[in-house]
ZAFITOR-415490 format. One record per residue (C-alpha): x, y negated, z negated; residue in one letter. Coordinates in nm, 3 decimals. Each point is the difference from the previous one (the first is absolute). Layout:
<vexkols>
px: X | py: Y | pz: Z | r: a
...
</vexkols>
This chain:
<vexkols>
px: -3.866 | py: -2.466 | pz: 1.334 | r: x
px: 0.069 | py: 0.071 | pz: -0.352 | r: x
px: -0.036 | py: 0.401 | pz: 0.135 | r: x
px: 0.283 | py: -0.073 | pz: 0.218 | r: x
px: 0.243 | py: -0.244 | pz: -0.201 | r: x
px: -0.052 | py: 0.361 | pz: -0.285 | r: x
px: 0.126 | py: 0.203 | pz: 0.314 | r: x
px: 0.318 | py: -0.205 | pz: 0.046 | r: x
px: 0.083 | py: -0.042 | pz: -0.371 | r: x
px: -0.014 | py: 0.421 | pz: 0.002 | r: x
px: 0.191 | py: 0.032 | pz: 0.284 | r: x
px: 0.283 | py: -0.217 | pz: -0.057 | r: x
px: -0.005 | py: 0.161 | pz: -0.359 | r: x
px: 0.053 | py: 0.313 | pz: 0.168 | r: x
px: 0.221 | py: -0.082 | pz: 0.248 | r: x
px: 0.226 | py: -0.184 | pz: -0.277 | r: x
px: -0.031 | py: 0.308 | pz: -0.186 | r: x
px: -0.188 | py: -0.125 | pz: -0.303 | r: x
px: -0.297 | py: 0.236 | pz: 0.062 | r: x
px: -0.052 | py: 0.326 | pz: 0.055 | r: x
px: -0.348 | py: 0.042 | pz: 0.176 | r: x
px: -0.014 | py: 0.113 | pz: 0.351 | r: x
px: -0.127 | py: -0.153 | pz: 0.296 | r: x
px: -0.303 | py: 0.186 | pz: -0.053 | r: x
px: -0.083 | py: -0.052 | pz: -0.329 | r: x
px: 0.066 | py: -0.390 | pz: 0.120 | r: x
px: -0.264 | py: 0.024 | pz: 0.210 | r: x
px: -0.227 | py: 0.201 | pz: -0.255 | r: x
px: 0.028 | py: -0.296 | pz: -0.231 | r: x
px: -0.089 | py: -0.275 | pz: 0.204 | r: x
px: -0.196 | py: 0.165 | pz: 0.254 | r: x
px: 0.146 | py: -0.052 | pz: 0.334 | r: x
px: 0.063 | py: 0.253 | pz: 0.207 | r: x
px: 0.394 | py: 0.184 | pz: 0.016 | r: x
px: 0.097 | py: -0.128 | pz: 0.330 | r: x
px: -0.065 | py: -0.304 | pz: -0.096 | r: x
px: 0.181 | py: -0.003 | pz: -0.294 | r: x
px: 0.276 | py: 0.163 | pz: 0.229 | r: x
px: -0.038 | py: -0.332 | pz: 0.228 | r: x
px: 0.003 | py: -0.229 | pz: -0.300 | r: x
px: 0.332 | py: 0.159 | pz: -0.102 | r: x
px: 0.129 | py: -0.056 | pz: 0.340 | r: x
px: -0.115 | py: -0.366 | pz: -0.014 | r: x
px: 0.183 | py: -0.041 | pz: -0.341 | r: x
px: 0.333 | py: 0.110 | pz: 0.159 | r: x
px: -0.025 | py: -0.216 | pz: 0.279 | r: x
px: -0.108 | py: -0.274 | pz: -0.206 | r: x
px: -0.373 | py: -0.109 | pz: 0.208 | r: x
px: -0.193 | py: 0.052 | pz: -0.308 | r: x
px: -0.308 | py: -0.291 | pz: 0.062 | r: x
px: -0.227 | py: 0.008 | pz: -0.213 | r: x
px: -0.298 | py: -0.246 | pz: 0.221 | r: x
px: -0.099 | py: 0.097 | pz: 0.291 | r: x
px: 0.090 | py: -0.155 | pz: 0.292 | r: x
px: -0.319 | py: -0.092 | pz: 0.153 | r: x
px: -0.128 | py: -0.190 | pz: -0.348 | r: x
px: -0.137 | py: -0.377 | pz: 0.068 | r: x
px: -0.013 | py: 0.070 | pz: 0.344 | r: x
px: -0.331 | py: -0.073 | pz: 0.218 | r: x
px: -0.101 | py: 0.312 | pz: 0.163 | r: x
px: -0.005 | py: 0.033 | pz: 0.398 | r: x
px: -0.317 | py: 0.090 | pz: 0.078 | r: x
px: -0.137 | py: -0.217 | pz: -0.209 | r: x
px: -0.274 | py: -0.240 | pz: 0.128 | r: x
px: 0.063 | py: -0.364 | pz: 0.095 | r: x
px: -0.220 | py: -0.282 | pz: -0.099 | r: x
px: -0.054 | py: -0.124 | pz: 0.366 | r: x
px: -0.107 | py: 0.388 | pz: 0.090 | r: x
px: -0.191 | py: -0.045 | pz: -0.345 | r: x
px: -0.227 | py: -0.299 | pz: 0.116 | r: x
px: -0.048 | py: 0.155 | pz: 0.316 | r: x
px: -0.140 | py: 0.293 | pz: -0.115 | r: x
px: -0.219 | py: -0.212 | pz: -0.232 | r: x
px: -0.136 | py: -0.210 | pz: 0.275 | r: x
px: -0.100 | py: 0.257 | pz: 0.228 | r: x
px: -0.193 | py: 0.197 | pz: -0.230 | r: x
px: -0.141 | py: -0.336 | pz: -0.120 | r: x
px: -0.108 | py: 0.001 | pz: 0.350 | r: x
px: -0.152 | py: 0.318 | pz: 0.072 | r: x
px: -0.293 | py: 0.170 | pz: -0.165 | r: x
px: 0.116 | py: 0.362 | pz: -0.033 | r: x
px: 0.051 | py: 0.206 | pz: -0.237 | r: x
px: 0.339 | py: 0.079 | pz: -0.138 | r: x
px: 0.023 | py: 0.349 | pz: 0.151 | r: x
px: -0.038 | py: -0.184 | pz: 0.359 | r: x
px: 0.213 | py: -0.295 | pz: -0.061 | r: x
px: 0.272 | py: 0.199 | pz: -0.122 | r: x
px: -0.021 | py: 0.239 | pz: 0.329 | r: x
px: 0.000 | py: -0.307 | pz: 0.173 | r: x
px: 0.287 | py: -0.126 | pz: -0.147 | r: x
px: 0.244 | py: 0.291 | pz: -0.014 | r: x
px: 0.315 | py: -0.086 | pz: -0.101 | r: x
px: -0.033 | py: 0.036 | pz: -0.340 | r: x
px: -0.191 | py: 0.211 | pz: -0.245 | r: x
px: -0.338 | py: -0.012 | pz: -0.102 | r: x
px: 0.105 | py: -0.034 | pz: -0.395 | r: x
px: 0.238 | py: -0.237 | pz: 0.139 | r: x
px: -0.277 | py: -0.224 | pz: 0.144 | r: x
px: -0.262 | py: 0.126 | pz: -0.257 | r: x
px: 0.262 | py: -0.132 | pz: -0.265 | r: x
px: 0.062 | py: -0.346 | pz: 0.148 | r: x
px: -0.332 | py: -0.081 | pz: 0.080 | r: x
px: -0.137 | py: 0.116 | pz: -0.379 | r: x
px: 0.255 | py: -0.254 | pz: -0.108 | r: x
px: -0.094 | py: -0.295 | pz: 0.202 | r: x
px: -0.375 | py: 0.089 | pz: -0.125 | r: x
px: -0.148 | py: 0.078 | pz: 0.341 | r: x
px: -0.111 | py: 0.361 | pz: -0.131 | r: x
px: -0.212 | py: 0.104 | pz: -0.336 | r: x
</vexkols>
């Protein structure tokens, strides 16, 4: 972020006319690519400038519930395969998914 909030500073400094540098060098200093900087300076003018993006504190979609959680648990609690089969079996998500969960819960080693 700090990248970015240097971006805006330059640009407004240019576009007030209290800097010289060009777009390019702009984007030389802190690293972003020229279009971008182009983009920025279009977001300056119009005044949408955000600085957090918009998806921040917010629970991803595909993210798994604890009821599908449990389940999962339970019915390799149930079974005696190995991980490779049980995730097969159980296709909807992926194995690292299922490898991950069931590490936590201490049903792997």
């Amino acid at each position: 972020m700090e990248k970015k909030r240097e971006a805006v500073k330059l640009i407004q400094d240019k576009i007030n006319g209290k800097t010289f540098l060009s777009y390019k060098e702009i984007a030389d200093i802190t690293g972003y690519h020229p279009k971008y900087i182009l983009k920025l300076k279009k977001d300056v003018l119009n005044g949408n400038i955000h600085f957090i993006h918009g998806n921040k504190n917010r629970i991803p979609v595909n993210s798994m519930s604890e009821e599908e959680k449990q389940k999962i648990i339970n019915l390799y609690k149930k079974s005696n395969v190995s991980i490779r089969k049980f995730c097969n079996f159980y296709h909807t998500r992926s194995y690292s998914c299922i490898y991950n969960l069931l590490k936590e819960n201490g049903l792997l080693k």
